[in-house]
N, C-alpha and C positions, 0 to 999 in steps of 0.2 A: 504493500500500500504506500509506502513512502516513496519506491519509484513513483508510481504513476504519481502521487500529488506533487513531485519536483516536476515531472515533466506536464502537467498543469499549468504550474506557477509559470515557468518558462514560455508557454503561450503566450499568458494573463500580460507578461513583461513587453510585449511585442505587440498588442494589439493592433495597435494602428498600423503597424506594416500588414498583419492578417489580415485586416478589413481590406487594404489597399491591393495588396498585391498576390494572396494566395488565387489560386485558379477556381474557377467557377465549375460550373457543371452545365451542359450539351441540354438544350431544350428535347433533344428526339429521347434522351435518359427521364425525364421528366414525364415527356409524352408517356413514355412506355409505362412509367409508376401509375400512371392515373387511370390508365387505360386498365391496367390488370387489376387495378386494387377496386374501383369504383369507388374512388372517394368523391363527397360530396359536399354540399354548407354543413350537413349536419352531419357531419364522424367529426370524431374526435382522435386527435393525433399525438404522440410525445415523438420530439427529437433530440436523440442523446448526444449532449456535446455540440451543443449548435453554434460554440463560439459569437462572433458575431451579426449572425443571421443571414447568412452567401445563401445557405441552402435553401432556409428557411423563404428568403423573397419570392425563392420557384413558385414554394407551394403557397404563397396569399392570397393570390387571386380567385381560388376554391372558394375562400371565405370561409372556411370551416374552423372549428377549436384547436390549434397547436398550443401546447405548454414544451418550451425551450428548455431543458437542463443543460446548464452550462457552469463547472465550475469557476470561470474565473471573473471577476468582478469587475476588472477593465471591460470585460468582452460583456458581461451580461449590460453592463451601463451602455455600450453602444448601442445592443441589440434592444432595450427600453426604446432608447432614442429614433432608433429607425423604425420601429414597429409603432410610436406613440399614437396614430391615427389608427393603428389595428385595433380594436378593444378585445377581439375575441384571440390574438397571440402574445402570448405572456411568455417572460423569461425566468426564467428561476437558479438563481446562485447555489448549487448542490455539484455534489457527485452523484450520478444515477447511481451506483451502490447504496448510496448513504440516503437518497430521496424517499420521502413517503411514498410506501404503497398504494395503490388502488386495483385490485382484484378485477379483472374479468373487466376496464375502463373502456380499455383505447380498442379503434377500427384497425390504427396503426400503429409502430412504434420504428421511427427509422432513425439512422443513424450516416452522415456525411463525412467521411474521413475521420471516423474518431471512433469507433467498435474498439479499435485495436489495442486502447487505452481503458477499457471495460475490462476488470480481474474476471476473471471464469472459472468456475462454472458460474460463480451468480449471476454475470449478466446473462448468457440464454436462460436460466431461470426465472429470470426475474421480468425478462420480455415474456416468457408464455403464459407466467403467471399474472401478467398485467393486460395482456392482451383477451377480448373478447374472442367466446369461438370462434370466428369466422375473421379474424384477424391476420393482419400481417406484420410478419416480419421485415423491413426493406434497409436493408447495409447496401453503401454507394462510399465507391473507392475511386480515386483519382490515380493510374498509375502511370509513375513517368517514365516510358517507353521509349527507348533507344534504337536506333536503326545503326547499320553500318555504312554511317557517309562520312564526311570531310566536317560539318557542323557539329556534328552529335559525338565523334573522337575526341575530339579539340576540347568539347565541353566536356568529356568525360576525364581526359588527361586533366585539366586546370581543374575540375572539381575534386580529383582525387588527392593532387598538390597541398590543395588547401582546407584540405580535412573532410570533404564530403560537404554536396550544397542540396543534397536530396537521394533518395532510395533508387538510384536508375537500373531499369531493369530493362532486358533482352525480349523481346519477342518469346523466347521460350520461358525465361523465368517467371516471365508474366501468367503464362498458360499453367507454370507450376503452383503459382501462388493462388491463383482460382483456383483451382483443382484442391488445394489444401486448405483452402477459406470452406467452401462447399461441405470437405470432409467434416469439420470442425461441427458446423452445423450440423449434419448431419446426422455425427456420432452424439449431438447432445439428446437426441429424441426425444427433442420436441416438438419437431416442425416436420410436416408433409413436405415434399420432394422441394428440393430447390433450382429454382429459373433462375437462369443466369443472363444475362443480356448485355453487348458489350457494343461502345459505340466511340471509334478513334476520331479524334477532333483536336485545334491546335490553337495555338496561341503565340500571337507574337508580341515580342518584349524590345523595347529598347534597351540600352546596357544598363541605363539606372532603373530601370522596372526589374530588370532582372536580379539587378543586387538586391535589390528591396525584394525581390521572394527570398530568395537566399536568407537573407534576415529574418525569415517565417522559421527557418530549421534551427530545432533546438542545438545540437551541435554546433553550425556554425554560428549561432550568437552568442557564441559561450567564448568566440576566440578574442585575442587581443586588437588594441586597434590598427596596428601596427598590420597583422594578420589579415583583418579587413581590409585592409589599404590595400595591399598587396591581391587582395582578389579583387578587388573590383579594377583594377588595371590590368590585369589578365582578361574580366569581361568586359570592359572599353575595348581591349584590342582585337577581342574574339567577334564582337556587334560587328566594331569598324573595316572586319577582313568580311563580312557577310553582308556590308550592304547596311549597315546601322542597326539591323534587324537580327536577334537571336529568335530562332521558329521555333516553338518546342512543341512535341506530341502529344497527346496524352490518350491512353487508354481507359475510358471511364468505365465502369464494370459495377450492374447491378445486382444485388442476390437476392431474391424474392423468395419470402417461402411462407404459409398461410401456417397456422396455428394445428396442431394433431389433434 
């Protein structure tokens, strides 16, 4: 427990780069959520770790009940701020381990780039336990996806240099890492079969957007600044060989699984 709540705090510490500059998620990811879940104004939803509400904006327009768990205080205070005309999505300063229960609540219970920071077994537990029969489960991952070109080496070399600026993963590690998300689920039996749904989309950064994600990873905002200096003139120089423009991939990857 004291890992996960260091790497919390560490978020909490960064906010305003996460709000700014972490990656978003593919509208066709969104479509597909709504379409399989049938949500509507009237479900009701929890999202675990909704930071400062990226995800959350997807799903407003439903109009329906979202309660945000989010432990960190910087991010819950944005996510008030941004939602302040929503009355019906509320943000709540917890750990979903540590959050009040409600038995048999929610339509949904999803979670955006943050499942992974849930101790286990109690969170699948604690999702099936919270979830109404006919409920869903929806975990949505952002993976950063590597090709073998001349852009995506350069950035793998300079990010290794300087301590790792993200998780980059292969085309095949990618396919391992579902594959053992899935299992995970799976083996908690709780959940009826899981749908996976994957949809490659990309984002382009300038060199100081890009430092400014870089600043999202706990690692690399741990270095000194000297450390820092020194990476971001690696990506100044990496942008300015590419056209001003760093492209990056991303594999975004849904796992749906309805309630057993």
């Amino acid at each position: 427990m004291d890992f996960y709540r260091k790497e919390s705090e560490m978020f909490n510490l960064t906010a305003d780069y996460y709000d700014r500059y972490r990656p978003c998620y593919p509208k066709a990811i969104i479509s597909t959520l709504l379409r399989e879940t049938n949500l509507n104004d009237r479900s009701v939803l929890l999202e675990i770790g909704a930071g400062s509400g990226k995800a959350t904006e997807l799903l407003a327009d439903i109009n329906c009940s979202i309660c945000c768990v989010e432990p960190g205080p910087a991010l819950v205070a944005k996510g008030n701020d941004r939602f302040k005309n929503y009355p019906k999505i509320t943000f709540e300063c917890a750990r979903f381990e540590e959050f009040k229960s409600k038995t048999n609540y929610y339509d949904m219970i999803c979670s955006f780039q943050a499942f992974h920071w849930v101790p286990q077994p109690i969170g699948y537990q604690k999702c099936a336990a919270e979830l109404k029969e006919t409920g869903h489960l929806a975990l949505v991952w952002n993976m950063y996806i590597t090709y073998d070109n001349d852009l995506d080496n350069e950035l793998l070399s300079i990010s290794s240099k300087h301590g790792g600026f993200a998780d980059f993963l292969s085309e095949k590690k990618c396919e391992e890492r579902i594959a053992s998300i899935v299992e995970r689920i799976d083996s908690s039996a709780l959940f009826n079969k899981v749908h996976v749904f994957r949809k490659i989309w990309e984002q382009a950064y300038t060199a100081d957007d890009y430092y400014g994600f870089c600043l999202t990873g706990n690692s690399f905002v741990q270095k000194s600044d000297n450390e820092k200096k020194a990476a971001y003139i690696d990506i100044c120089r990496l942008a300015e060989k590419h056209g001003g423009k760093i492209i990056r991939p991303y594999l975004c990857v849904l796992y749906l699984a309805s309630k057993r």
